[in-house]
C-alpha positions as CSV (number, residue, x, y, z in Angstrom):
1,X,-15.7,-37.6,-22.2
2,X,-15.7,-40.3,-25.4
3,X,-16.7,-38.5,-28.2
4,X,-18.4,-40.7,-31.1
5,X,-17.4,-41.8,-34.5
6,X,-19.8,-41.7,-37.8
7,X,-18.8,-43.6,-40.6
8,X,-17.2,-41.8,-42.5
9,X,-14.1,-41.0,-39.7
10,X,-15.5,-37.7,-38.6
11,X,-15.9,-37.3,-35.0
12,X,-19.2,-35.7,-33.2
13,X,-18.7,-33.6,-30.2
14,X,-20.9,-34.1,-27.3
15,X,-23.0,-31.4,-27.0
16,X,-21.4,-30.2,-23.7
17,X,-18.4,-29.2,-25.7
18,X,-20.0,-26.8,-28.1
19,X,-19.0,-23.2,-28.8
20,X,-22.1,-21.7,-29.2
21,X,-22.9,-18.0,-29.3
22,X,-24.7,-17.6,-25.6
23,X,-21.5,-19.5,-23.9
24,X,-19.0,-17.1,-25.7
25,X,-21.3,-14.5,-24.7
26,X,-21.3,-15.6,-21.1
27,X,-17.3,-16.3,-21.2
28,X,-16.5,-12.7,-22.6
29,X,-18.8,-11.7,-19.9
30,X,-16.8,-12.9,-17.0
31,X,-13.4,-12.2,-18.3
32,X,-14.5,-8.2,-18.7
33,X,-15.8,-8.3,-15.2
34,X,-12.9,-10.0,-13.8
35,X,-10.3,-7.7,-15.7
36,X,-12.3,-5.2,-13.7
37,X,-12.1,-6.2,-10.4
38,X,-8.2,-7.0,-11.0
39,X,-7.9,-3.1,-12.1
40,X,-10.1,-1.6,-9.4
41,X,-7.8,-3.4,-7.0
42,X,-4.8,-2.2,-7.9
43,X,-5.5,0.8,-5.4
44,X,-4.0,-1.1,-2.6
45,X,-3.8,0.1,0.9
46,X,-0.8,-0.7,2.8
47,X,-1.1,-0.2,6.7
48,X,1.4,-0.3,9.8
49,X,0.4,-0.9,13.0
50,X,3.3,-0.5,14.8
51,X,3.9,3.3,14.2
52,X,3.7,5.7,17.7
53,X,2.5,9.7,17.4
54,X,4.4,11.8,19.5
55,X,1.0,14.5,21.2
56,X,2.2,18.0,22.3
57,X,3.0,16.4,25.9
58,X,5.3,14.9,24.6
59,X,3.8,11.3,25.0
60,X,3.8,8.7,22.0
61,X,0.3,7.5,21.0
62,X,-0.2,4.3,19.0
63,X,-1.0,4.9,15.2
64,X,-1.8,2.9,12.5
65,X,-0.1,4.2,9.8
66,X,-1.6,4.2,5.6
67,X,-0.6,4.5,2.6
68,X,-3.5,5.0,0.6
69,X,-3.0,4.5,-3.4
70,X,-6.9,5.1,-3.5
71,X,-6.8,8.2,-1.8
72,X,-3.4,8.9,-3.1
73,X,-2.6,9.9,0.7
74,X,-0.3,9.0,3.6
75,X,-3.2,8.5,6.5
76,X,-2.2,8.5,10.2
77,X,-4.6,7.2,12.5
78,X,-4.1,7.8,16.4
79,X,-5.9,5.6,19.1
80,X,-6.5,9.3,20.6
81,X,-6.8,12.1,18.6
82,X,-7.6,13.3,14.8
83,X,-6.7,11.6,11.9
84,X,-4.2,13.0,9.2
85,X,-4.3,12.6,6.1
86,X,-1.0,13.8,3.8
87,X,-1.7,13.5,0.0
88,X,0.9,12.3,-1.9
89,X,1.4,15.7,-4.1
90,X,1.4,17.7,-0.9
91,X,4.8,16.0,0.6
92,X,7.6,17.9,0.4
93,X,10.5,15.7,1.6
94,X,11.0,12.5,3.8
95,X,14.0,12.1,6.0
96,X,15.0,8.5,8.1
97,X,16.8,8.7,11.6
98,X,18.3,6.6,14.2
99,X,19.1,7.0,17.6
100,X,20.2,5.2,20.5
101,X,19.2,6.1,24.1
102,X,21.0,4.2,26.6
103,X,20.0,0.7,25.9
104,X,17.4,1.9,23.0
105,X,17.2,2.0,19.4
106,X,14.3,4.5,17.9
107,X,13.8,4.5,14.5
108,X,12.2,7.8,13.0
109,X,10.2,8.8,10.1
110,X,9.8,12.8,9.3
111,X,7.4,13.6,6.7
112,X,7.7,17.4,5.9
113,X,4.5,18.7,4.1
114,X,2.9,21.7,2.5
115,X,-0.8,22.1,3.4
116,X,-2.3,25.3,1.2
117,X,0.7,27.7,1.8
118,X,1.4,26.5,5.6
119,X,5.0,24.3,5.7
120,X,3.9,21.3,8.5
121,X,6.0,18.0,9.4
122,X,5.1,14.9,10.7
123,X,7.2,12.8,13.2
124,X,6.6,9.4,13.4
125,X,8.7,7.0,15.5
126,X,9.0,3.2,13.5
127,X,8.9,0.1,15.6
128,X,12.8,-2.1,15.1
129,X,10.9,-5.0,13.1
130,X,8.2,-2.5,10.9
131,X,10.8,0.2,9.9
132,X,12.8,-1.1,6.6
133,X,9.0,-2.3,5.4
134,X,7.6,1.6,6.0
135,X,10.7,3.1,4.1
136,X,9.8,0.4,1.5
137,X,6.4,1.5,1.0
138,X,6.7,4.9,1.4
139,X,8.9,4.5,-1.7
140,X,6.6,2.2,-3.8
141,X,3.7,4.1,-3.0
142,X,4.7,7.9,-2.8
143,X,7.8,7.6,-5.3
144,X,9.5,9.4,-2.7
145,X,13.2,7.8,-1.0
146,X,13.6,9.0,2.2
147,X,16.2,11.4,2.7
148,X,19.0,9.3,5.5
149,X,20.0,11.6,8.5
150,X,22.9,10.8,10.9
151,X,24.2,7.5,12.0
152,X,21.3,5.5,9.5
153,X,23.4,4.9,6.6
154,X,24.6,1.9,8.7
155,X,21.6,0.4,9.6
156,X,20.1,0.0,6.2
């Protein structure tokens, strides 16, 4: 854009450039509706795919595991089964183990819980790749540092 020159060495604006009252209005308008959106989704979800369920049979069942900032909960969702849902006050303790079975490595996460005035734990095993991410964002999302059983200390 050229603007113009009068006379006297004053320069005129296009009209384009303009501050007037309904564009401030209109800019002030989107910012507060974008600050909005930026603090509504700052409740993030952060999910795990790669989580197994142990069922009373003693089978592991793939889980997709959640941690929910908008909920304020640790969500575990079996392919079979009901959901759980663990809210952040509610857990008691987390504790990280490893084992080796033959060939194997199993990486475990045990979430112990109070539900009302019933003690319950959750036993989750971690897939090798996923498991240093969970312990991550169990951490950044519960405030919670998993308590390291066993042989662990040397894998972290």
């Amino acid at each position: 854009m050229v603007s113009q020159k009068t006379g006297r060495g004053q320069l005129l604006w296009p009209r384009k450039l303009r501050y007037t009252l309904t564009i401030v209005k209109r800019t002030l308008i989107a910012l507060v509706v974008l600050l909005a959106a930026a603090r509504l989704s700052l409740g993030e979800e952060t999910s795990f795919r790669s989580v197994k369920l142990p069922n009373p049979n003693g089978k592991q069942i793939k889980a997709i595991l959640t941690f929910s900032d908008k909920d304020k909960a640790v969500e575990v969702r079996p392919t079979k089964g009901n959901a759980v849902s663990i809210p952040y006050a509610e857990i008691d303790k987390c504790s990280y183990e490893y084992t080796v079975w033959g060939m194997g490595k199993d990486h475990w996460l045990e979430i112990a819980y109070h539900h009302e005035d019933a003690r319950k734990t959750l036993v989750l095993h971690m897939e090798e790749h996923d498991y240093l991410k969970i312990l991550d964002a169990l951490k950044a999302h519960t405030g919670i540092d998993a308590e390291v059983l066993g042989n662990a200390e040397k894998r972290r």
